[in-house]
MIZA-923042 format. One record per residue (C-alpha): residue number from 1; residue in one letter; x, y, z. Coordinates in pm, whole numbers, padded with zeros to 5 digits. Layout:
<rs>
R   num   residuo       xx       yy       zz
R   NUM         A        X        Y        Z
...
</rs>
This chain:
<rs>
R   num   residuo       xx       yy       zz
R     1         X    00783    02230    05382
R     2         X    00963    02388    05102
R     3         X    00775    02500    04803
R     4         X    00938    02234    04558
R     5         X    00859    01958    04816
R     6         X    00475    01962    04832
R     7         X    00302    01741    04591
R     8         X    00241    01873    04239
R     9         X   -00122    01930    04178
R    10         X   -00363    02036    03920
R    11         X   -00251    02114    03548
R    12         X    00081    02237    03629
R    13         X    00149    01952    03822
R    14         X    00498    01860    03706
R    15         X    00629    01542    03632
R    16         X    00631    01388    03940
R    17         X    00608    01008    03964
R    18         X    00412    00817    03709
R    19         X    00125    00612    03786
R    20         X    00019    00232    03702
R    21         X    00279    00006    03610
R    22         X    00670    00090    03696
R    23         X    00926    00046    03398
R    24         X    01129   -00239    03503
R    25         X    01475   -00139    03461
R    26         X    01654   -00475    03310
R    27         X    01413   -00431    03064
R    28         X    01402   -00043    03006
R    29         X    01820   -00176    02927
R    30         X    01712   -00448    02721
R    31         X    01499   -00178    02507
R    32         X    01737    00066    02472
R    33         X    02015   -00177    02345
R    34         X    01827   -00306    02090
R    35         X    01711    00039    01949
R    36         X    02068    00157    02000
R    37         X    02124    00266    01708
R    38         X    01816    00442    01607
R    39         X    01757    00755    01720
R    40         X    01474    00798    01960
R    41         X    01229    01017    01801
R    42         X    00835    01019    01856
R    43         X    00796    00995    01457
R    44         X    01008    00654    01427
R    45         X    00792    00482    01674
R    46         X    00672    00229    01417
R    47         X    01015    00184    01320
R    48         X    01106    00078    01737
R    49         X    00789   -00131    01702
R    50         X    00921   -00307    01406
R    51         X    01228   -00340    01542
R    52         X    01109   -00536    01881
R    53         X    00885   -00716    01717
R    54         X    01179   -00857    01445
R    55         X    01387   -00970    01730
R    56         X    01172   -01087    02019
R    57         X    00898   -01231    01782
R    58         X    00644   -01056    01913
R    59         X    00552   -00761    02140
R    60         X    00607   -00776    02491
R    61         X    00364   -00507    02722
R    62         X    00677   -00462    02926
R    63         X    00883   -00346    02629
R    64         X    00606   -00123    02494
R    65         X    00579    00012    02872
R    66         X    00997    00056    02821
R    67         X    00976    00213    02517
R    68         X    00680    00463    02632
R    69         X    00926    00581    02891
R    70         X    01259    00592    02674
R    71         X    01028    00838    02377
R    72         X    00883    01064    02678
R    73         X    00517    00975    02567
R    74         X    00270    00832    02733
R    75         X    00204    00442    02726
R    76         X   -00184    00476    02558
R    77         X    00035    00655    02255
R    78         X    00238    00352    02165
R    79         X   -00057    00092    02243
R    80         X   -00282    00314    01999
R    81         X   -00024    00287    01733
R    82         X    00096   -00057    01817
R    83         X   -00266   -00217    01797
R    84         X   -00379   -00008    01499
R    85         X   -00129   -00189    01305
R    86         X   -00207   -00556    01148
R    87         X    00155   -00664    01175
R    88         X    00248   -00599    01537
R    89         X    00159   -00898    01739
R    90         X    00109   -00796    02155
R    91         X    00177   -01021    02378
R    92         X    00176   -01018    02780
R    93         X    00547   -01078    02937
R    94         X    00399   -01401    03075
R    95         X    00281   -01541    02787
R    96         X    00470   -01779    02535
R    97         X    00662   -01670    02221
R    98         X    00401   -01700    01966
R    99         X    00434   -02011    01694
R   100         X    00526   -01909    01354
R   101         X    00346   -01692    01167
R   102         X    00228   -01872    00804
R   103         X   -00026   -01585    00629
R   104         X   -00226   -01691    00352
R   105         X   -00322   -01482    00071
R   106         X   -00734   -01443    00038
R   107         X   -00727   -01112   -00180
R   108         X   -00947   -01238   -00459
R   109         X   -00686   -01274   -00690
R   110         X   -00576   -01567   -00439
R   111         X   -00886   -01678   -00383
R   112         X   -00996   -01758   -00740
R   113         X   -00652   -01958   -00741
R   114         X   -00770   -02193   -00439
R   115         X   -00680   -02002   -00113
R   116         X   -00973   -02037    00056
R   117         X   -00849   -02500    00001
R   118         X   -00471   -02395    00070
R   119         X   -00616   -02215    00374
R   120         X   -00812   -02540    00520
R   121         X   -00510   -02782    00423
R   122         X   -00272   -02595    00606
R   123         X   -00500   -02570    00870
R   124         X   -00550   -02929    00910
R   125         X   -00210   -03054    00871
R   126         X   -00023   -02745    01060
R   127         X   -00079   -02837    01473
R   128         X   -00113   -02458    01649
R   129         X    00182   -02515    01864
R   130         X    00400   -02565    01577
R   131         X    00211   -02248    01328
R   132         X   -00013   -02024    01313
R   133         X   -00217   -02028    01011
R   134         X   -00363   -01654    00976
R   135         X   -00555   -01499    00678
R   136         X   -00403   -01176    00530
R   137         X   -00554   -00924    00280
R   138         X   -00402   -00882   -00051
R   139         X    00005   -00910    00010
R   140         X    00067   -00757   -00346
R   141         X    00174   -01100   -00574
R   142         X   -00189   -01138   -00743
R   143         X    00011   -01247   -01028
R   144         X    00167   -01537   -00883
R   145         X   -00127   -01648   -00646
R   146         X   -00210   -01851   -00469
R   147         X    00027   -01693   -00191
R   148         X    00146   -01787    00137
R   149         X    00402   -01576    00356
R   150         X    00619   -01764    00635
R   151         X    00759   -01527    00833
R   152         X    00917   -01340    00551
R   153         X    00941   -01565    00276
R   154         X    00710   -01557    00057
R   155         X    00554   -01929   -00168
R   156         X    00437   -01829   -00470
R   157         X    00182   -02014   -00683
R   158         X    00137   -02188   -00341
R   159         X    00034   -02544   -00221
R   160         X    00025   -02693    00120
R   161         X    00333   -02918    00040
R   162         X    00530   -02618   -00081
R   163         X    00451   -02403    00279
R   164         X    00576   -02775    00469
R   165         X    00871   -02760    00293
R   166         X    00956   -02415    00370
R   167         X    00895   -02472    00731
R   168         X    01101   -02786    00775
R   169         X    01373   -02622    00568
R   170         X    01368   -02340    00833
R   171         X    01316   -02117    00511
R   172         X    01194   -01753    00698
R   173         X    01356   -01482    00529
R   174         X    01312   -01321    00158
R   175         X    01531   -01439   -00096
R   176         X    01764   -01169   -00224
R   177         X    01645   -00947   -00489
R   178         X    01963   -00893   -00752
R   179         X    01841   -00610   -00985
R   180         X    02065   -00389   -01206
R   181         X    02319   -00216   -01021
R   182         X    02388    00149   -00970
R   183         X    02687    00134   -01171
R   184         X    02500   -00054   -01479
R   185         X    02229    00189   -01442
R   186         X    02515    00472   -01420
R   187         X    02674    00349   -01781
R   188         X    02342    00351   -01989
R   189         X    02305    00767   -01886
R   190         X    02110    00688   -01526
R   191         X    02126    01013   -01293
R   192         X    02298    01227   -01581
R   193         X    01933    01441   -01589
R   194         X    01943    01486   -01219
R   195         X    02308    01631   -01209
R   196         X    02205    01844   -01527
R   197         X    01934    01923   -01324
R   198         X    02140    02014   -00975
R   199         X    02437    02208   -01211
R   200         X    02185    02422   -01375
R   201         X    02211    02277   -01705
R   202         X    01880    02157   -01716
R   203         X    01650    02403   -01622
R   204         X    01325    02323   -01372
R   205         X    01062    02433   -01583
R   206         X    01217    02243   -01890
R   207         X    01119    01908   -01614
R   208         X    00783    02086   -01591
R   209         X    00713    02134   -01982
R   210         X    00826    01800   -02069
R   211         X    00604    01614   -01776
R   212         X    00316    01849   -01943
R   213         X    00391    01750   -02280
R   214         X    00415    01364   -02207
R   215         X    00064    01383   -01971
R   216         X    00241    01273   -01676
R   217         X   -00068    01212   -01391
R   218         X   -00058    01064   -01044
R   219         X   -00038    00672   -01112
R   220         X   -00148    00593   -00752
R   221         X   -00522    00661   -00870
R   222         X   -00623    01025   -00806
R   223         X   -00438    01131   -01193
R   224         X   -00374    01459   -01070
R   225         X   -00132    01640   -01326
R   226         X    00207    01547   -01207
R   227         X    00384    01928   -01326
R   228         X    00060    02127   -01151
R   229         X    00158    01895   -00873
R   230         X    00544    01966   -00854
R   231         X    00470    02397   -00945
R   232         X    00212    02395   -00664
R   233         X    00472    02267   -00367
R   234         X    00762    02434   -00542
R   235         X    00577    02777   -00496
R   236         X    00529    02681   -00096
R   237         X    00766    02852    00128
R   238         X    01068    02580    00262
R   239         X    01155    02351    00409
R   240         X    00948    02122    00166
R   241         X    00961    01741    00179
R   242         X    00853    01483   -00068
R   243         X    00734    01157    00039
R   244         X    00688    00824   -00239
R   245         X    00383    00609   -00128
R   246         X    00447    00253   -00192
R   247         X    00218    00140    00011
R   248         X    00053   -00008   -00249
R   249         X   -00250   -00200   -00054
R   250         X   -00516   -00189   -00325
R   251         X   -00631   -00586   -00386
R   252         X   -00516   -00699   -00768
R   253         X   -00261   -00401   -00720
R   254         X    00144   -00529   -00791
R   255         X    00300   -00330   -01023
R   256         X    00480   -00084   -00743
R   257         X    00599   -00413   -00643
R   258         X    00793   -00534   -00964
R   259         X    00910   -00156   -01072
R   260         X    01093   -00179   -00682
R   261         X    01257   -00489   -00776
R   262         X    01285   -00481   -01143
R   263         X    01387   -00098   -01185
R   264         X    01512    00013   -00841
R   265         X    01735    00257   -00991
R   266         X    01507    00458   -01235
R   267         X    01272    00471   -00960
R   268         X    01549    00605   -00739
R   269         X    01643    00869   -00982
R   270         X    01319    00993   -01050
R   271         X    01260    01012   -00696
R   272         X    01582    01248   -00672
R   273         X    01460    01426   -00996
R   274         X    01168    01511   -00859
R   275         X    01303    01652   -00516
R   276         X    01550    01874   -00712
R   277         X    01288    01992   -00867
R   278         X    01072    02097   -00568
R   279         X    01387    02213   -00354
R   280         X    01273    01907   -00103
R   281         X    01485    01954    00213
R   282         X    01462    01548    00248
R   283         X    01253    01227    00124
R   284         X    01085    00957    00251
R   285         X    00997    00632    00086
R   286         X    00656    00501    00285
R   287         X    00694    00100    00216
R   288         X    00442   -00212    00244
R   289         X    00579   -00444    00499
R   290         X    00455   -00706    00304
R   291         X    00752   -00639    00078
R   292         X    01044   -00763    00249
R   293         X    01286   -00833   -00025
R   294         X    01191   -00488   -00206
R   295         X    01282   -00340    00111
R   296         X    01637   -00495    00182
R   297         X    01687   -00438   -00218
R   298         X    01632   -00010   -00120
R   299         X    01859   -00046    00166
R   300         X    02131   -00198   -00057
R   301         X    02059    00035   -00332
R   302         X    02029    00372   -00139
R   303         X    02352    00284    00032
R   304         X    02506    00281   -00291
R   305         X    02370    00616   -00422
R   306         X    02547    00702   -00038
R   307         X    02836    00589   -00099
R   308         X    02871    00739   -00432
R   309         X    02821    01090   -00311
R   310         X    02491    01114   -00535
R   311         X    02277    01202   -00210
R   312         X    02341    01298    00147
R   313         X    02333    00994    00421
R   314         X    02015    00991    00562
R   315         X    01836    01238    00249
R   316         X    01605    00926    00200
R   317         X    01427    00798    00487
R   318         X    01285    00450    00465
R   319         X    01037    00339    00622
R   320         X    00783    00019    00686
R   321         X    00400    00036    00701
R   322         X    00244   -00251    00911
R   323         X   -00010   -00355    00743
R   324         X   -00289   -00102    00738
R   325         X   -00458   -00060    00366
R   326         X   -00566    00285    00482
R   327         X   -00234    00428    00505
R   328         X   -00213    00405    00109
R   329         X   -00441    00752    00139
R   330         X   -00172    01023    00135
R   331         X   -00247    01160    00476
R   332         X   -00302    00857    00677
R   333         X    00091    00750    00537
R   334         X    00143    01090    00654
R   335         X    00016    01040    00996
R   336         X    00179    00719    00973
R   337         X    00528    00805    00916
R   338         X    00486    01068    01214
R   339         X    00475    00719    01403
R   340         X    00062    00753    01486
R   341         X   -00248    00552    01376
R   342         X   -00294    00611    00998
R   343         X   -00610    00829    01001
R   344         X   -00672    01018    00746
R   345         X   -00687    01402    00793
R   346         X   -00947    01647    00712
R   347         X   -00910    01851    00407
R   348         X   -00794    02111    00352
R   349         X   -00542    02205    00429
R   350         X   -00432    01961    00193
R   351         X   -00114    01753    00217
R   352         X    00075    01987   -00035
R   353         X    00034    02294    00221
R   354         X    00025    02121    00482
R   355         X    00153    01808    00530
R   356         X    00440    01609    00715
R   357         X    00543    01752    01020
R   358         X    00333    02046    00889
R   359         X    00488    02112    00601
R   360         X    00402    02131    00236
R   361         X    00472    01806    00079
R   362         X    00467    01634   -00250
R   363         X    00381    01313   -00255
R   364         X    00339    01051   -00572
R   365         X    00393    00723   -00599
R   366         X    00660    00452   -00714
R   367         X    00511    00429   -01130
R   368         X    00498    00829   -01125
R   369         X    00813    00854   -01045
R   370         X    00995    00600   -01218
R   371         X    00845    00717   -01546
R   372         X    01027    01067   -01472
R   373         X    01376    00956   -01599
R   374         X    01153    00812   -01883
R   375         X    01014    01127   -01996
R   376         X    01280    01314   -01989
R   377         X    01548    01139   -02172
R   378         X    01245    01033   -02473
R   379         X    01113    01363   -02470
R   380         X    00794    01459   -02344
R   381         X    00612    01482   -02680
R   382         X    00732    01139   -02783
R   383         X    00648    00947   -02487
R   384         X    00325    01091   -02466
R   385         X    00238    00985   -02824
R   386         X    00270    00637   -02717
R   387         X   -00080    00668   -02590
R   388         X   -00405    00507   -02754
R   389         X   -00601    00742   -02969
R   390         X   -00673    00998   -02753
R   391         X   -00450    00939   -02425
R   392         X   -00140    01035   -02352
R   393         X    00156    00827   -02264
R   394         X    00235    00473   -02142
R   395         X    00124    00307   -01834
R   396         X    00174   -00049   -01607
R   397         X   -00147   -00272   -01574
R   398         X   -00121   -00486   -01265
R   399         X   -00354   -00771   -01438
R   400         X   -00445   -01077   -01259
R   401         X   -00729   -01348   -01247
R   402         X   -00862   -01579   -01546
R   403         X   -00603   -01491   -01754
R   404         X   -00313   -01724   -01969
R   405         X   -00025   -01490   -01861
R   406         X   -00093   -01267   -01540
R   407         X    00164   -00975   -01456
R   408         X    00256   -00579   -01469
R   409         X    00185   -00513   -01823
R   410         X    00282   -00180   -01987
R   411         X    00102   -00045   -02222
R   412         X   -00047    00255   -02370
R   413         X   -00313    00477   -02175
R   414         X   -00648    00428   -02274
R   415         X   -00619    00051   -02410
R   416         X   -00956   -00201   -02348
R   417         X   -00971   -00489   -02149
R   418         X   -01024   -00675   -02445
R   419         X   -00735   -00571   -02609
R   420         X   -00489   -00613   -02268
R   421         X   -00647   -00987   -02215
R   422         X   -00577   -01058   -02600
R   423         X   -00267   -00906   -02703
R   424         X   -00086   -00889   -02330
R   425         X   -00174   -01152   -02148
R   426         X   -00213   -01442   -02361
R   427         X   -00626   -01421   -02394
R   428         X   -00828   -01616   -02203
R   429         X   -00717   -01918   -01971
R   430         X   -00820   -02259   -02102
R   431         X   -01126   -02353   -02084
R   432         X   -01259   -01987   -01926
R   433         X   -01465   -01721   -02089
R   434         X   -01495   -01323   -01981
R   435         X   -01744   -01292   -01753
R   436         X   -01675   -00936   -01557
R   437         X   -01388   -00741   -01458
R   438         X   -01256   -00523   -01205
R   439         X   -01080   -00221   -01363
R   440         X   -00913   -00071   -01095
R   441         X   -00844   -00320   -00787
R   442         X   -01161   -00382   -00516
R   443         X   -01266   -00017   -00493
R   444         X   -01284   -00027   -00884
R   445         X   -01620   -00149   -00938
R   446         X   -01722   -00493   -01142
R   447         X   -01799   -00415   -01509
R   448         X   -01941   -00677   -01752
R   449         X   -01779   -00850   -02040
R   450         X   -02068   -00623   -02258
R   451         X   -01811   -00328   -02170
R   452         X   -01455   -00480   -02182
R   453         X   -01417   -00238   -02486
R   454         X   -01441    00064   -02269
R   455         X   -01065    00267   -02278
R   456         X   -00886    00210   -01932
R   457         X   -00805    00508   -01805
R   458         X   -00881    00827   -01604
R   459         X   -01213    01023   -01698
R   460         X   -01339    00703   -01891
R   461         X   -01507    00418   -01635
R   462         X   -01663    00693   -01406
R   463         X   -01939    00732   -01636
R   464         X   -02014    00377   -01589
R   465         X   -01983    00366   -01200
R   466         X   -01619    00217   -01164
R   467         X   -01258    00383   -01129
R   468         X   -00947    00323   -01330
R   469         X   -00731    00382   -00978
R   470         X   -00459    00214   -01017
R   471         X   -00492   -00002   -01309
R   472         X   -00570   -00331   -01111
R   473         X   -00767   -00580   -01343
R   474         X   -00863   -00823   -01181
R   475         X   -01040   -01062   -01460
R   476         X   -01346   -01264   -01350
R   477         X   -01478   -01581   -01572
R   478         X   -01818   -01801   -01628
R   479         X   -01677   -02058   -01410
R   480         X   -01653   -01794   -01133
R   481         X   -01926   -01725   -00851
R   482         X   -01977   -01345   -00865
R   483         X   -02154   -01309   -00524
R   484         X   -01850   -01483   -00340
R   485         X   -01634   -01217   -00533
R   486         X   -01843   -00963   -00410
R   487         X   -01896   -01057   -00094
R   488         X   -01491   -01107   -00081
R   489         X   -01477   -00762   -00177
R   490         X   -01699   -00630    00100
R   491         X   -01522   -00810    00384
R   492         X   -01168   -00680    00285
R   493         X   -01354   -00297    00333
R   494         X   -01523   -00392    00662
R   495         X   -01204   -00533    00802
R   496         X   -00992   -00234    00682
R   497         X   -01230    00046    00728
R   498         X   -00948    00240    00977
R   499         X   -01265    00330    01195
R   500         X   -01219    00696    01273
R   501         X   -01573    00816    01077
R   502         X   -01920    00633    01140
R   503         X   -02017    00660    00805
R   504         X   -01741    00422    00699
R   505         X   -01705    00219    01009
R   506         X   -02050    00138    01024
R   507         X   -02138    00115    00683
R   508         X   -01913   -00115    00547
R   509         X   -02015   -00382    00833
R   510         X   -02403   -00315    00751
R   511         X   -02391   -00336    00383
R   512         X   -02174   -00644    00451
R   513         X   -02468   -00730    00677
R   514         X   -02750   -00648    00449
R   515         X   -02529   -00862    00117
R   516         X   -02581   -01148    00358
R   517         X   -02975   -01153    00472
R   518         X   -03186   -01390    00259
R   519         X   -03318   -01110    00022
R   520         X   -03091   -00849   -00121
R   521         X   -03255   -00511   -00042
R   522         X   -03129   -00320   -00374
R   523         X   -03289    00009   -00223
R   524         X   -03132    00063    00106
R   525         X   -02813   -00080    00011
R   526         X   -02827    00211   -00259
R   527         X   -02920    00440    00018
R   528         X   -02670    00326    00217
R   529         X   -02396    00327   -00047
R   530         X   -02485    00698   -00130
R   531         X   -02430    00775    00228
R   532         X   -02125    00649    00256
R   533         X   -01965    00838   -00044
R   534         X   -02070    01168    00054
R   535         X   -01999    01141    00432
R   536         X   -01649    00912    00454
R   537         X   -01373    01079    00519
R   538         X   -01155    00951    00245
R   539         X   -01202    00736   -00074
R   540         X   -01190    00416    00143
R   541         X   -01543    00487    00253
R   542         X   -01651    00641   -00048
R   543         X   -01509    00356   -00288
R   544         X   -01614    00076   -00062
R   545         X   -01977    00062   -00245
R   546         X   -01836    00015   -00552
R   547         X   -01815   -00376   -00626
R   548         X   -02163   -00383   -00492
R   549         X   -02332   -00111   -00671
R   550         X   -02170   -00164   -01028
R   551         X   -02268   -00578   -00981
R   552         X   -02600   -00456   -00902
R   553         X   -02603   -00225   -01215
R   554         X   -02506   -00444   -01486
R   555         X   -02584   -00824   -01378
R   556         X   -02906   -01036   -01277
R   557         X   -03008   -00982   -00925
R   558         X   -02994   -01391   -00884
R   559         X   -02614   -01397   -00953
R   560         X   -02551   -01206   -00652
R   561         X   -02860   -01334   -00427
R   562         X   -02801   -01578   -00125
R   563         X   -02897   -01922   -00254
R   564         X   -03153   -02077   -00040
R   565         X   -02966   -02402    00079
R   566         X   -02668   -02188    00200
</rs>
């Protein structure tokens, strides 16, 4: 027998034929028409997945099988990244389409607006052939809760009659977002700093100095310096990339959200601005999928900047998450727009040497760089003046909870809760009183109304256990049970604890575990919450403790025990 003929064996086996289940070829066709026009790389296999899972409904094992052998890659590779994700929905071939997907809200923002009821109502008046009635985390509208999603329509301020009248209306997608056009934007000065900026006529380290000058910091909740950020992947060697995280998962977190919709086109320039600045060779925008109208409004809007000649087709990549809180750390989106499970990486090297595809890469998120334009046409001096005594510049409170007027509030760095409830939001809702508050989102900590006077911003709450993060305030009352909030809290980490290290994979189920037992063992949970933040991986394990340690801090031990009769 000739060479060539004899069975590969061993690690230089070949390709040979591939074992276990044989791609069936109707629906290897089927596959490849649908993707058709998408090319088919390894990193947009989340992109394939969304796009199956839009059109059949769900995921069929004989498409992922298809797919597996259309990419080159081996079938375990798409079923890791398929079933990482909280959106993708796998389904034999044999078994029926699934029943309509209706996801309610119980992020605590929802939850102190009746979810948990508008859950059990649905429930009971939905049968499970006709919907299914599924609990999501936090879908980013805390100011507008209770929330329900069907299919992608979202009811806001939500009740069971509302979701019914959706369904029998046939009511699935988002309603269209309008926003101001490019055009408008173009005829009040928009993009006139980045084509300064591309001619030469406005020099990069002018950006730099003014960014400096205003105290421009990461708005995602890390606050590194945003210039030391931009001079440190500048200085890599090409090609460089720059990647927006809008994956904005945090619970009480929305303001990402309403600068998308509400100023699509100063986000979009100071997105451009700040890849001119770094020499980025291309962008991508990383967003929630639990933004559907946010996303069609992008598509719209970057078409337009296309069309105008003010970027290069296919210079902004766009792209869905699936609903995986952990891929709002920087390298887990990485890994995650390189179509894997979003893990986060060891560090260093870190993300700015090192980062997609290998590369050095800037990343910031949506409020960073929509302040950019900002900055730069106020000065840097002036905008950063707008700060409380002491802080430096302006920023956008997601604020949600017990208050008279919920919603992205912007105001300057380093205000109080106090002042935000009072001269923001209305004050107080009827008939509630400040009880606690969580500064930034669930891995923010619970402070007590005894320290709503404390400035909200970077540097400040860390001396008091909690984090500023993103500047989610959730705002907690007298009439509200504080263990349930906790407890709330804990269950969101346990659930989206990504599972890659043991200290966070197991500790967020046994501190869930030990909050639940009859008598609240303050010591080991302490040990066990020191653990965890200085062997996790990333902050989702080290912030997980938070709500649990600060509530044991600063209130009674009997507010947050199990009552007896439970």
């Amino acid at each position: 027998m000739h060479s060539s003929e004899q069975p590969a064996t061993g690690r230089r086996k070949g390709r040979g034929q591939r074992r276990g289940r044989r791609v069936d070829a109707a629906t290897r066709d089927a596959v490849a028409g649908l993707l058709a026009d998408l090319p088919l790389r390894r990193d947009l296999l989340i992109e394939h997945l969304h796009r199956l899972q839009d059109t059949r409904g769900c995921l069929r094992a004989g498409d992922l099988l298809a797919l597996a052998d259309l990419l080159r890659i081996g079938v375990a590779e798409v079923y890791e990244t398929a079933t990482f994700y909280a959106h993708f929905d796998i389904r034999e071939d044999e078994e029926p389409a699934p029943a309509l997907a209706v996801r309610v809200c119980d992020g605590l923002s929802c939850r102190l607006q009746g979810a948990l009821q508008l859950d059990s109502a649905l429930r009971a008046r939905l049968p499970p052939a006709d919907a299914r009635v599924l609990r999501a985390p936090c879908m980013g509208r805390c100011d507008l809760a209770p929330v329900v999603q069907v299919g992608k329509r979202h009811a806001d301020r939500a009740s069971a009659a509302d979701v019914l009248a959706l369904i029998d209306e046939g009511a699935f997608t988002p309603l269209p977002l309008v926003g101001e056009s490019l055009d408008a934007y173009r005829a009040r000065g928009g993009y006139r700093q980045l084509q300064a900026l591309r001619d030469g006529a406005l020099p990069v380290e002018t950006v730099f100095a003014e960014l400096e000058a205003a105290g421009l910091r990461g708005m995602g909740g890390a606050g590194f310096p945003t210039a030391r950020k931009w001079r440190l992947v500048r200085a890599a060697p090409a090609p460089r990339y720059l990647v927006c995280n809008a994956d904005e998962g945090e619970p009480g977190t929305f303001k990402d959200r309403v600068i998308l919709e509400e100023q699509t086109h100063p986000f979009l320039d100071g997105l451009l601005l700040a890849a001119a600045c770094i020499d980025a060779d291309r962008c991508w925008i990383y967003l929630r999928d639990e933004y559907p109208a946010a996303h069609a409004l992008l598509r719209r809007e970057i078409a337009a900047l296309e069309a105008a000649q003010l970027v290069e087709p296919g210079f902004i990549d766009l792209r869905r998450g699936a609903g995986a809180y952990i891929c709002g750390e920087e390298s887990a989106l990485i890994e995650s727009i390189e179509g894997k499970r979003g893990y986060p990486r060891q560090r260093p090297p870190y993300v700015a040497e090192a980062g997609l595809f290998g590369r050095p890469t800037l990343v910031n998120n949506v409020e960073t760089l929509a302040l950019v334009p900002t900055i730069l046409a106020a000065g840097g001096a002036r905008f950063g003046a707008l700060g409380g005594e002491g802080f430096a510049g302006l920023r956008s409170y997601s604020v949600s909870g017990r208050v008279r007027e919920p919603g992205v509030k912007q105001a300057p760095a380093g205000i109080s809760t106090r002042q935000l409830i009072d001269d923001y939001c209305g004050g107080m809702a009827e008939g509630h009183q400040l009880l606690a508050y969580l500064p930034g989102g669930a891995s923010g900590g619970i402070l007590p109304a005894s320290l709503a006077d404390l400035p909200l911003h970077f540097g400040e709450l860390e001396k008091h256990g909690a984090l500023i993060g993103s500047a989610a305030l959730i705002v907690l009352s007298d009439r509200d049970d504080l263990r349930a909030a906790v407890q709330a809290l804990l269950e969101f980490f346990a659930d989206e604890s990504c599972g890659q290290c043991t200290p966070c994979r197991i500790g967020t189920e046994k501190m869930l575990a030990l909050f639940e037992a009859p008598e609240l063992d303050v010591s080991l949970l302490n040990e066990l919450a020191a653990l965890m933040r200085d062997a996790s991986i990333c902050g989702l394990g080290q912030a997980a403790p938070n709500p649990l340690t600060t509530a044991l801090q600063y209130f009674p031990q009997h507010q947050l025990a199990r009552k007896r009769d439970e």
